[in-house]
ROFINU-228274 format. One record per residue (C-alpha): residue number from 1; residue in one letter; x, y, z. Coordinates in Angstrom, 3 decimals, padded with zeros to 6 digits. Layout:
! ROFINU-228274
k r X Y Z
NUM A X Y Z
...
This chain:
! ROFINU-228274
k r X Y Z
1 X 064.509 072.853 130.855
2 X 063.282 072.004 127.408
3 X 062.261 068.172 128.009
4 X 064.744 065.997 125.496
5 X 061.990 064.200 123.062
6 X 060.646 068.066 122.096
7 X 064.097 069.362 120.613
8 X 064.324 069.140 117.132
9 X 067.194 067.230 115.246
10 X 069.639 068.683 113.232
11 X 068.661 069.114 109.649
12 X 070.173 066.315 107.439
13 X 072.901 069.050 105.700
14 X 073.921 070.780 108.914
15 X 078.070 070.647 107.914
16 X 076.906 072.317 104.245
17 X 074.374 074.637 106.331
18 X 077.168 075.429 108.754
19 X 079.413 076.198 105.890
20 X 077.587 078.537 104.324
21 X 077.203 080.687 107.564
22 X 080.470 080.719 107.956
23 X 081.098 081.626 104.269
24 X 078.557 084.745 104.929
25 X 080.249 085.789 108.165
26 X 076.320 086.183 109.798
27 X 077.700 085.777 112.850
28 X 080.302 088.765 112.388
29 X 079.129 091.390 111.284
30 X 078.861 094.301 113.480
31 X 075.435 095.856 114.011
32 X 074.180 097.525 110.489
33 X 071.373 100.280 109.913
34 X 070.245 098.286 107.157
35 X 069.338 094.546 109.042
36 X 068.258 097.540 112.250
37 X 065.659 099.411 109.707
38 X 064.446 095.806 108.426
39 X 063.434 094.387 111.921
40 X 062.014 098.032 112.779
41 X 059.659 097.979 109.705
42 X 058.723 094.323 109.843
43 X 057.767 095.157 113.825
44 X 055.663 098.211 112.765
45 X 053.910 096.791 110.082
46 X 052.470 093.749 111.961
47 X 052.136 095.719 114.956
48 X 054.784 093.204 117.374
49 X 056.441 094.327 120.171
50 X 059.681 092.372 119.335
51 X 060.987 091.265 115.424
52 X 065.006 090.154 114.876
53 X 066.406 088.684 112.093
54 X 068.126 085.126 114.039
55 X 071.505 083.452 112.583
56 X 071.788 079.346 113.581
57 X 075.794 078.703 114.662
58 X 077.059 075.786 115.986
59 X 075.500 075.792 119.073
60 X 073.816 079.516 119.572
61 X 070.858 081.327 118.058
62 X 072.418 084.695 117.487
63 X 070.548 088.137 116.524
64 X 072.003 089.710 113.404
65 X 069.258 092.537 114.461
66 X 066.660 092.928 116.733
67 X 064.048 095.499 118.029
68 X 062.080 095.262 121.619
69 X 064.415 092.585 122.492
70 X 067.453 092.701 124.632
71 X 069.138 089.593 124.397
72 X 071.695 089.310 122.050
73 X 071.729 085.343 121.663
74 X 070.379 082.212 123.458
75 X 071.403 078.972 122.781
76 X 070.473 076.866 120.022
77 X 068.236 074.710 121.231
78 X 065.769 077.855 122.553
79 X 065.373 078.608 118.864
80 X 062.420 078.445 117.274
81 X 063.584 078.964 114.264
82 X 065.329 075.774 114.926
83 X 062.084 073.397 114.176
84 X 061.983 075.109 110.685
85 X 062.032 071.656 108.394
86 X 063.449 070.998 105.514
87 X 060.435 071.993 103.524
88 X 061.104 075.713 104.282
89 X 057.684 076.831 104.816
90 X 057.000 079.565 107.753
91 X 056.663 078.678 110.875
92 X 053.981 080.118 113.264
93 X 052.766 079.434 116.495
94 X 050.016 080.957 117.948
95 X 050.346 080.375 121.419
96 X 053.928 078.898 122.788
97 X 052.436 078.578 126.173
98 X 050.469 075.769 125.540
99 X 052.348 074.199 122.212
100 X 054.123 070.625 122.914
101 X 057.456 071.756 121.416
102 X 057.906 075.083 123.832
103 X 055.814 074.892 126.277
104 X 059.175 074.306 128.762
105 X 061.278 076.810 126.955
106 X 062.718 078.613 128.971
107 X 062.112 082.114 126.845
108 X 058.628 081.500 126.968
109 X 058.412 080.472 130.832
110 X 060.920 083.290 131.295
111 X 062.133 086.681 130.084
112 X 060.636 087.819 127.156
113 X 057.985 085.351 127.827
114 X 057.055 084.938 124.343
115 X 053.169 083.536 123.444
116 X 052.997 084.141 119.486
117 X 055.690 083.585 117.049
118 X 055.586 083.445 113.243
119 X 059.368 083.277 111.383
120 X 059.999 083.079 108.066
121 X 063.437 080.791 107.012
122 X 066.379 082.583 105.495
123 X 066.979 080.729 102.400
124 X 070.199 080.677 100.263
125 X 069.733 079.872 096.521
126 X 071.000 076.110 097.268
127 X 067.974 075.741 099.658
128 X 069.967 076.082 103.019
129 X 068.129 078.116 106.098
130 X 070.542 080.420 107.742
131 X 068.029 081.428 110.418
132 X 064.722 083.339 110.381
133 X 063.343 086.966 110.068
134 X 060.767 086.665 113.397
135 X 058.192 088.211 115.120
136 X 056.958 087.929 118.569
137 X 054.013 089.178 120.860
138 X 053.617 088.473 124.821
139 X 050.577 087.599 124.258
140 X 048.711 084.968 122.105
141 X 047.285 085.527 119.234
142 X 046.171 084.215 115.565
143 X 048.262 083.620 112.820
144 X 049.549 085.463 110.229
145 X 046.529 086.199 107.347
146 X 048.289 085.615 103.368
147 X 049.181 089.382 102.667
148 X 050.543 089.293 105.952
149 X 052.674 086.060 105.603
150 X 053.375 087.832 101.577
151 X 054.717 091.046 103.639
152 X 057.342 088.567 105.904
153 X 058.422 086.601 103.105
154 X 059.475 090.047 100.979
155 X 060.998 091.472 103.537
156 X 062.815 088.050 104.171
157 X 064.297 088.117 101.076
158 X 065.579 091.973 101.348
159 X 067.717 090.439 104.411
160 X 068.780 087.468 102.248
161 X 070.118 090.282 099.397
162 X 071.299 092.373 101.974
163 X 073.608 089.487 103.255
164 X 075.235 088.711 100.078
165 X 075.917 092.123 099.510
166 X 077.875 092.722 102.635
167 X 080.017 089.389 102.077
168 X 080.542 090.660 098.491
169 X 081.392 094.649 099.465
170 X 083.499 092.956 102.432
171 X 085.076 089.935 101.559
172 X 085.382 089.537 097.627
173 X 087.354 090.294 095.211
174 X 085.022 092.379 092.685
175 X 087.202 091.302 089.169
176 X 087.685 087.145 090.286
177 X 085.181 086.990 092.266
178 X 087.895 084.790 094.616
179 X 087.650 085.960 098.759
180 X 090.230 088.574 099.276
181 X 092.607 088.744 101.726
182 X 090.244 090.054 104.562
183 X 088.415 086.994 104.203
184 X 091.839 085.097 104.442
185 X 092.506 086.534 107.596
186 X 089.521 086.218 109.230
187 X 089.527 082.936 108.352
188 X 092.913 082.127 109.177
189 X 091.718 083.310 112.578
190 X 088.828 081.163 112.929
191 X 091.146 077.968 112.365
192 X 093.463 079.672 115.168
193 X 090.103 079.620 117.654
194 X 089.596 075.629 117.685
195 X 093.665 075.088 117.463
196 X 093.993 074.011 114.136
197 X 097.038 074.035 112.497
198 X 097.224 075.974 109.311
199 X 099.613 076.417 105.803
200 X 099.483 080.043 103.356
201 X 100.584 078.884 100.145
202 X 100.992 082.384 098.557
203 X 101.438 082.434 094.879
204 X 102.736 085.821 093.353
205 X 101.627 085.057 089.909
206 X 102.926 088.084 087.492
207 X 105.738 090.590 088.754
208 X 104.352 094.058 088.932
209 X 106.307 095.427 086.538
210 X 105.194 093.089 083.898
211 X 101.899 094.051 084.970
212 X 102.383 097.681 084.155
213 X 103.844 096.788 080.799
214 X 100.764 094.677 080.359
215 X 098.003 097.703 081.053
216 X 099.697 100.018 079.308
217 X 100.310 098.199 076.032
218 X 096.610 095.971 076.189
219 X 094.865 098.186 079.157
220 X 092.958 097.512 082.290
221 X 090.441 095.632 080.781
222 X 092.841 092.673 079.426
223 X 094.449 092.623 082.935
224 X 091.418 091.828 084.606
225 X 090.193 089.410 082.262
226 X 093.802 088.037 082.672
227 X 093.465 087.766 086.188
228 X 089.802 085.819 085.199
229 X 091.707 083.409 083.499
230 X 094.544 082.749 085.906
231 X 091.779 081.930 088.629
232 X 089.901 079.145 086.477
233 X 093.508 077.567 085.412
234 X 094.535 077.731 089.661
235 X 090.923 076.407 090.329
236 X 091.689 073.353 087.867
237 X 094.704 072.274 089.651
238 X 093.113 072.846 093.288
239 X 091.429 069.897 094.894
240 X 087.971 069.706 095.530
241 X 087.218 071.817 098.676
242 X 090.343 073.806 099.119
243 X 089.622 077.628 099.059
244 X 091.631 079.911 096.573
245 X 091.550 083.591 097.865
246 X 092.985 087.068 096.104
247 X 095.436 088.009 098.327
248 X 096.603 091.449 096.139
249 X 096.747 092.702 092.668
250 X 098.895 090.038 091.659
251 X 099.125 087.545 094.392
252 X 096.076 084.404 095.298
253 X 096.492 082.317 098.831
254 X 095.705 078.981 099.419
255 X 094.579 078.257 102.877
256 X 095.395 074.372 103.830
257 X 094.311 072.639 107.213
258 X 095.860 070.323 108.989
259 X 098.133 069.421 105.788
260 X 101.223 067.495 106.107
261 X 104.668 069.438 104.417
262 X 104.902 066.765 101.793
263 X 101.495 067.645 100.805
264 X 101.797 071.468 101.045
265 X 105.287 070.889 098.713
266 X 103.369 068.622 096.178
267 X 100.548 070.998 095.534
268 X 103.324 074.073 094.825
269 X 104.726 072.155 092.489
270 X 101.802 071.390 090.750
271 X 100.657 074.749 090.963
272 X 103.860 076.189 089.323
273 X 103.614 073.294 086.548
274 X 100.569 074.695 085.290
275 X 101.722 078.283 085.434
276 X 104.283 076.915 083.182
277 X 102.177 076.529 080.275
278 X 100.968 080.338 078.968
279 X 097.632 081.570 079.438
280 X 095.183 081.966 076.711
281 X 093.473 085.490 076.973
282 X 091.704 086.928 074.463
283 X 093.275 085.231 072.387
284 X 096.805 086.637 073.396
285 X 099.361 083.687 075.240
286 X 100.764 084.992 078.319
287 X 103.145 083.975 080.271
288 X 103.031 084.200 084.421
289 X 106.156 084.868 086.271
290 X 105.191 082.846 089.047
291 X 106.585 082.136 092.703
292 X 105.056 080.431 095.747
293 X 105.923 081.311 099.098
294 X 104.699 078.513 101.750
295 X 104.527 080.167 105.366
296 X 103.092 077.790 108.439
297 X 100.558 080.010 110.645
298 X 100.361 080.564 114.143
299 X 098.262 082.639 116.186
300 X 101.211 085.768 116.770
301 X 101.330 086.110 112.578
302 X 097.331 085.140 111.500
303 X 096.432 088.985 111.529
304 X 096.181 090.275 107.835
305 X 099.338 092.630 108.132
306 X 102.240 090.284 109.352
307 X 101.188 086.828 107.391
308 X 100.863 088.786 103.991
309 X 103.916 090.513 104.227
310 X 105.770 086.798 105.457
311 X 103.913 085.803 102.880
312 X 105.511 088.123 100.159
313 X 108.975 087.564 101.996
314 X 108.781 083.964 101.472
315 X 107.377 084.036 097.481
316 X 110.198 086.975 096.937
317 X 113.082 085.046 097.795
318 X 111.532 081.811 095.660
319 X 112.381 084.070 092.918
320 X 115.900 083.110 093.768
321 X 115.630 079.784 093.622
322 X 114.881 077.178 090.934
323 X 112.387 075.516 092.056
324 X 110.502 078.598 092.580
325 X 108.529 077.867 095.659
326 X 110.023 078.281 099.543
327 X 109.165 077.953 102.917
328 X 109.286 081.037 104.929
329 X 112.255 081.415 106.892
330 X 113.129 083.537 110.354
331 X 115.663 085.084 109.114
332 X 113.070 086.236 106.362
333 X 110.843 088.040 109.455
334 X 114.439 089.333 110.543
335 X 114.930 091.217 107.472
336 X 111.469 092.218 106.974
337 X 111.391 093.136 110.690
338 X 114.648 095.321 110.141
339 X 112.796 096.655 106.527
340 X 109.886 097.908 108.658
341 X 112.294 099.575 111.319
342 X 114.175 101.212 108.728
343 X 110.935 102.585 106.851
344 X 109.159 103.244 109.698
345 X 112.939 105.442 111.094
346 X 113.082 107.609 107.851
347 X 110.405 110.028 108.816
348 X 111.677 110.508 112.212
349 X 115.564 110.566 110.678
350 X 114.034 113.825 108.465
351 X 113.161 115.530 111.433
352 X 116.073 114.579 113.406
353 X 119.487 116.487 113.388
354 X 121.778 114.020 114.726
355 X 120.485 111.077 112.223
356 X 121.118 111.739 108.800
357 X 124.416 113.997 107.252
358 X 126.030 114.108 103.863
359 X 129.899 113.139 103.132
360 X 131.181 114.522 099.611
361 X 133.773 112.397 097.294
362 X 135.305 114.327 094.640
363 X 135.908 114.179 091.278
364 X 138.561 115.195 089.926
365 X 139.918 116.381 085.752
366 X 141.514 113.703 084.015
367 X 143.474 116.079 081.761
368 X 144.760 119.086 084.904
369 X 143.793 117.186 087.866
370 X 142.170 119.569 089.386
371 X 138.735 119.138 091.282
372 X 136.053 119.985 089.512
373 X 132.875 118.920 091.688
374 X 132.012 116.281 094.381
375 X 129.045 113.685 094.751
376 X 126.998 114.551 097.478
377 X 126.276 111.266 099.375
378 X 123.705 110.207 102.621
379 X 124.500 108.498 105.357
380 X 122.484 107.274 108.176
381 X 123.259 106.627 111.873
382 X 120.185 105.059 112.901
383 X 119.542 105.042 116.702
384 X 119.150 101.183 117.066
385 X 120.649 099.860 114.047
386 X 123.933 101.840 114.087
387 X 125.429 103.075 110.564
388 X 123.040 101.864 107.834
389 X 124.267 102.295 104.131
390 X 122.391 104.364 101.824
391 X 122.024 101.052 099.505
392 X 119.628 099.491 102.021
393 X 117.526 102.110 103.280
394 X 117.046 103.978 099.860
395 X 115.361 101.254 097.833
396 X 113.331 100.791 100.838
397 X 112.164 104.684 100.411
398 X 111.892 104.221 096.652
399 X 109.173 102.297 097.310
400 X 107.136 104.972 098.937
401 X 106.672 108.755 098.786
402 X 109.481 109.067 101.032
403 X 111.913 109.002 098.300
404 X 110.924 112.058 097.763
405 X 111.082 113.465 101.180
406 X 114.889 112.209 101.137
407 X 115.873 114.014 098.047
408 X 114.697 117.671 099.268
409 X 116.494 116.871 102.328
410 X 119.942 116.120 100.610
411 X 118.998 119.039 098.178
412 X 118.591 121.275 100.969
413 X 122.018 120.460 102.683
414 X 124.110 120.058 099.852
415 X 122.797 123.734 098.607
416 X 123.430 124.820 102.196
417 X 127.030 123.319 102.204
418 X 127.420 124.642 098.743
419 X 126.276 128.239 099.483
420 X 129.238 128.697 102.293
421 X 131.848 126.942 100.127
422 X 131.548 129.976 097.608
423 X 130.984 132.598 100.443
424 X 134.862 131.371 101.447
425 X 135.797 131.100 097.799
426 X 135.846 127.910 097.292
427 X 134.177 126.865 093.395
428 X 133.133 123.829 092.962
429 X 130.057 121.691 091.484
430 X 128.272 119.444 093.855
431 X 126.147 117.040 092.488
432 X 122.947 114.763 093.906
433 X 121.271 111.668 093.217
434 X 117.701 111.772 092.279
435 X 114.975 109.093 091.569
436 X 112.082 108.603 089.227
437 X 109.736 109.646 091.755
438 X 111.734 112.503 092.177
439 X 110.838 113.336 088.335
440 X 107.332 112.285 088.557
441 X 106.618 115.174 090.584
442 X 105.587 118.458 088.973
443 X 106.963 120.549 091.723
444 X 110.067 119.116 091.690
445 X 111.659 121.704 089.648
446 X 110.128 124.086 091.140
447 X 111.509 122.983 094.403
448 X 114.438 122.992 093.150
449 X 114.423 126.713 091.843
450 X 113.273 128.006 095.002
451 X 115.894 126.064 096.748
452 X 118.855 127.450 094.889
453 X 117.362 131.229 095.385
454 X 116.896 130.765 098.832
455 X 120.825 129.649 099.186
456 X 121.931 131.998 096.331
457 X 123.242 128.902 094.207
458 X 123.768 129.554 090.630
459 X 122.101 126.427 088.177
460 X 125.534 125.489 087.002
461 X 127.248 124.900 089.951
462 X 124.303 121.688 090.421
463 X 124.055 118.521 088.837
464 X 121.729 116.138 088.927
465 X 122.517 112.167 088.670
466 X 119.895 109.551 087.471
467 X 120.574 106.253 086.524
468 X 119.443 104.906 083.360
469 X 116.131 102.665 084.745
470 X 114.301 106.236 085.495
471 X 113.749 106.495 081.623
472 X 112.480 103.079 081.287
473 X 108.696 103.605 082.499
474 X 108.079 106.790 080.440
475 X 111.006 108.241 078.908
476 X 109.232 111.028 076.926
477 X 107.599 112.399 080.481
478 X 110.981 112.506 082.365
479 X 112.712 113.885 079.267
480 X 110.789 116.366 079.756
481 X 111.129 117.306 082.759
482 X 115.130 116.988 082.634
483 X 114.538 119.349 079.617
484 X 113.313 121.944 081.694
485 X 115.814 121.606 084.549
486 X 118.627 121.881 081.974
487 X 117.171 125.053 080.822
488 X 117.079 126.372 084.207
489 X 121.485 125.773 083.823
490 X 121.397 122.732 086.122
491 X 123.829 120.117 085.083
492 X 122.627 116.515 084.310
493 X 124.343 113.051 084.672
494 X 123.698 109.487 083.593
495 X 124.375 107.429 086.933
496 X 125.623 103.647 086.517
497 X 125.682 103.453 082.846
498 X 125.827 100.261 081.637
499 X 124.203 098.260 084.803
500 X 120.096 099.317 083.043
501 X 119.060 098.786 079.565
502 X 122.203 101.116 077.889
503 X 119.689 102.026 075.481
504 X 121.417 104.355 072.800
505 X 118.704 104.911 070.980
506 X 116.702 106.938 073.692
507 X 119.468 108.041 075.504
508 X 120.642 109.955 072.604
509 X 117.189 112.460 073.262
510 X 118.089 112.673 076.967
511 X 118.783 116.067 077.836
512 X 121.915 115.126 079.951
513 X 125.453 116.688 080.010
514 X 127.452 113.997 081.525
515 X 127.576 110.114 081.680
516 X 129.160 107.861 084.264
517 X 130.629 104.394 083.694
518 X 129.787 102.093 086.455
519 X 132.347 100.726 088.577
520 X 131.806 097.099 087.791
521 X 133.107 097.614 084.353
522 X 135.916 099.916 085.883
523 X 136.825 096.669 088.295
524 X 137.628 094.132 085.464
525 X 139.695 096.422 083.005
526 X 142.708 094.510 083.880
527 X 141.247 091.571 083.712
528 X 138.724 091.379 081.064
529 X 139.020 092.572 077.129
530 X 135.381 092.448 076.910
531 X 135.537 095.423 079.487
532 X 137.963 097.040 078.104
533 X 136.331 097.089 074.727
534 X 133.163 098.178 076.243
535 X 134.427 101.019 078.216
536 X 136.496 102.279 075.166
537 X 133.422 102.440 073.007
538 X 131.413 104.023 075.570
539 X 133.466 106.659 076.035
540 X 133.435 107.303 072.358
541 X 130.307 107.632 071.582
542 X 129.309 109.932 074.720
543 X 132.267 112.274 073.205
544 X 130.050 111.818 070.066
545 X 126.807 112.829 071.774
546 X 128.418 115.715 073.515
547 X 128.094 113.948 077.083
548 X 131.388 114.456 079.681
549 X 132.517 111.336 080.936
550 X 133.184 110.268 084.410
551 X 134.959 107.079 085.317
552 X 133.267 105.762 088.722
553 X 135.046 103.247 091.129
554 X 138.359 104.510 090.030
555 X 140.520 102.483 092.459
556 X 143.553 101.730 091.012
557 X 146.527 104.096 089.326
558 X 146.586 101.256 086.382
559 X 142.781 101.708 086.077
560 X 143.158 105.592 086.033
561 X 146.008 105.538 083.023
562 X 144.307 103.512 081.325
563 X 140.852 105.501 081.215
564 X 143.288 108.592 080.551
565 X 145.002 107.353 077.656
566 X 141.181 106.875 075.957
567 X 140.381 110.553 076.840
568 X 137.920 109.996 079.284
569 X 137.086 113.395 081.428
570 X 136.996 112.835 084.993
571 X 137.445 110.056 087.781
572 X 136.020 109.613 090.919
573 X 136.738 106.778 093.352
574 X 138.598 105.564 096.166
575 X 142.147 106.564 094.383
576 X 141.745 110.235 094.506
577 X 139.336 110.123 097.785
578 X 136.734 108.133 099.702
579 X 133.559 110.084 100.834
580 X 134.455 112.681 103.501
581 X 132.850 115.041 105.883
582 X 132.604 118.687 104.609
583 X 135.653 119.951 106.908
584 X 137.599 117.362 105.529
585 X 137.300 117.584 102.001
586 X 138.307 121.329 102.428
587 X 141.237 119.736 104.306
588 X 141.982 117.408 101.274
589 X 141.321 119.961 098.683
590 X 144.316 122.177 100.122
591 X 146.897 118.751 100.541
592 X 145.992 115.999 097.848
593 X 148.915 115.247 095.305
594 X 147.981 115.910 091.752
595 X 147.023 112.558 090.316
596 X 147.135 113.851 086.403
């Protein structure tokens, strides 16, 4: 036993000492070649059987790397490293055995049975000892000479940079210098291990498409520097001693302990009140779009992946709300539970024949009647959730590459379907939804060429629908590219016109042949003149710009008269058919009534 009176007190800033290992995560790291090579060196070069770089926690002496040593830690009071005092100076013994202070210890009576020991403290820039880079022999002998002592204290201070570095590469965010969300976790953990209750306040500060429209009118650069600012306005507002971490791109975290509602509430606000005001950056005032989601932590959600994205949940529906700050909400984890199901489905739907199928709704000649294509649409019967509509699961996918995945799929079946309709005679257009990501691709039209060989498909007898937001990002790029797929003979389509921007003045360069009215303008004509003004001039000038029209939503025969009587060219909607299987639609082709 060490005898009481010979173990050294705690140095007088143990809490700011403590803090700062914890900050560093010493006692975390996995092993590292680096700290390995140091101890190695420092051994051979003072010719010790045993060197190790030693981290002081609570109550342990712990080896961030060690050489001729097998234990991994000891506890705190076996240190020597422990007696280091406050003036910082290395400490060296030159023969334990007989030394007052560890003479009893129980690793020099014992296993490794240590006789000399010199350390030199690990030193932050604030004058705080981490620990000790140390050597030891099993035998006494004298003490270090100045070179020697020079040698220790170099190679000390090679650990000391080699520390910061791995916090920095590991836990900070390179642009605000802020912990990241690694950190946040990790930390969120620690609370977790001594019970402590805990409180995310995530603030999504700028909406990501703003931040697009920021880099690419003012660049990278003035993002970052943005992103600079926004952290010393947040740190202005925070109290004294509460962390602020970079949680993503756009996003910081707040990590509160032990903190009442009320006070968790209070600080939101505040924090939103400041984001009111713009922020200067070089000169330029702008304005964050900010939203706080406030999620309480527990040990099933503290790992990185599920708070963040409860986080997110919570701060995206604040959005909704005027206040602009919520507390996350199960029914929140319930939808992004059933968002990860569905994402995680799609890939496995793809491969899967029973899963995904197209139904077809035609469209039909406002002037003859006739039917002169059908929408190819997807449906999905997903093997736990039952029938899920395409207007769930599709902005899900447009959020990831399998978008894209989706649209070859529909391509390929609709071509298929298409292919044995004219091998029985039957001529008709079929057309398909595609995305932006769908035109960001350079093989896309390629794809699509090889496709419509493969079935035998002529150009014409495929059109393509977009809606209006695709061109919104970079209209000149996917002009472009629609340019070349309407030189190839495919047919084009302006989806849900009038729900985007309705921008004339670039939609008049789009390549497109044909433009659809949405159905929420179709709903009111009856009831609104505003609509029926709108629709009237639409239609006009698309005649004027050479586009086809198509009437979507078309529910009612009032509806369809009216949209007649101003010329427009074709209807679609549940008054001539809802969405069908293939077999059925040939049914309906050879019995509907003629709704001219």
């Amino acid at each position: 036993m060490v005898s009481e009176q010979m173990i050294a007190p705690y140095p007088e800033h143990e809490t700011e000492r403590q803090k700062r290992v914890d900050e560093l995560y010493l006692t975390s790291h996995s092993q590292d070649p680096v700290f390995e090579k140091l101890v190695e060196i420092t051994a051979r070069c003072l010719k010790v059987p045993i060197a190790f770089v030693s981290i002081l926690d609570n109550q342990r002496q712990w080896f961030l790397a060690r050489v001729g040593l097998g234990l991994e830690e000891t506890p705190r009071n076996q240190s020597f490293c422990f007696y280091a005092g406050p003036q910082q100076l290395p400490l060296q013994v030159s023969d334990a055995s007989v030394d007052p202070r560890f003479q009893h210890n129980p690793l020099v009576t014992g296993h490794p049975g240590i006789r000399f020991y010199a350390g030199v403290p690990l030193v932050t820039e604030d004058g705080l000892i981490l620990g000790s880079l140390c050597i030891i022999d099993t035998q006494p002998r004298h003490e270090l000479d100045e070179a020697e002592l020079t040698l220790m204290q170099k190679l000390a201070g090679v650990v000391m940079a080699r520390m910061t570095s791995m916090r920095d590469k590991s836990f900070v965010d390179p642009t605000t210098g802020l912990f990241n969300s690694v950190r946040l976790s990790d930390d969120i953990l620690r609370l977790h291990e001594r019970a402590a209750s805990s409180t995310v306040i995530l603030l999504d500060a700028y909406a990501l498409q703003y931040v697009k429209d920021v880099v690419k009118a003012l660049g990278f650069g003035f993002f970052n520097d943005l992103l600079i600012e926004t952290t010393r306005t947040l740190h202005q507002i925070l109290p004294r001693g509460i962390g602020l971490y970079k949680a993503s791109p756009t996003r910081f975290a707040i990590l509160l302990e032990d903190t009442s509602r009320q006070a968790c509430e209070a600080l939101s606000v505040r924090l939103l009140e400041s984001l009111k005001q713009p922020i200067l950056c070089q000169g330029i005032p702008i304005q964050a779009q900010a939203a706080i989601g406030l999620l309480p932590l527990h040990p099933g959600i503290a790992d990185h992946s599920s708070w963040l994205l409860l986080g997110i949940s919570a701060a995206d529906y604040a959005s909704s709300l005027n206040e602009c700050w919520a507390w996350f909400k199960p029914e929140l984890e319930l939808a992004h539970q059933r968002s990860f199901l569905l994402l995680g489905g799609i890939a496995e739907a793809l491969r899967s024949d029973d899963q995904f199928r197209l139904v077809y709704q035609p469209k039909i000649s406002m002037t003859d009647g006739r039917c002169t294509g059908v929408e190819a649409l997807l449906r999905w019967t997903h093997p736990e959730l039952g029938n899920v509509g395409p207007t769930e699961f599709i902005p899900l996918a447009e959020k990831t590459a399998l978008v894209h995945d989706l649209t070859l799929w529909v391509l390929h079946k609709a071509l298929q379907q298409l292919s044995e309709w004219q091998a029985s005679g039957l001529d008709l257009t079929v057309s398909i939804n595609i995305s932006a990501g769908d035109l960001e691709t350079p093989v896309f039209a390629e794809q699509l060429r090889e496709q419509m060989q493969h079935f035998g498909v002529k150009p014409e007898a495929l059109e393509l629908e977009f809606t209006e937001s695709v061109l919104i990002s970079n209209p000149r790029a996917m002009s472009e590219q629609l340019q070349r797929l309407r030189d190839e003979g495919v047919q084009v389509a302006i989806d849900d016109f009038g729900t985007g921007y309705s921008n004339w003045s670039y939609l008049r360069q789009v390549p497109a042949s044909a433009l659809k009215i949405d159905k929420s303008f179709v709903d009111g004509l009856q009831e609104h003149a505003v609509d029926r003004r709108l629709v009237r001039t639409i239609i006009d000038l698309a005649h004027d710009l050479g586009y086809r029209v198509i009437a979507e939503g078309v529910e009612t025969q009032k509806d369809y008269d009216l949209l007649a009587s101003w010329s427009c060219d074709e209807a679609q909607g549940y008054l001539i058919a809802k969405p069908m299987p293939p077999d059925a639609l040939v049914e309906w082709l050879v019995q509907r009534p003629d709704l001219a």
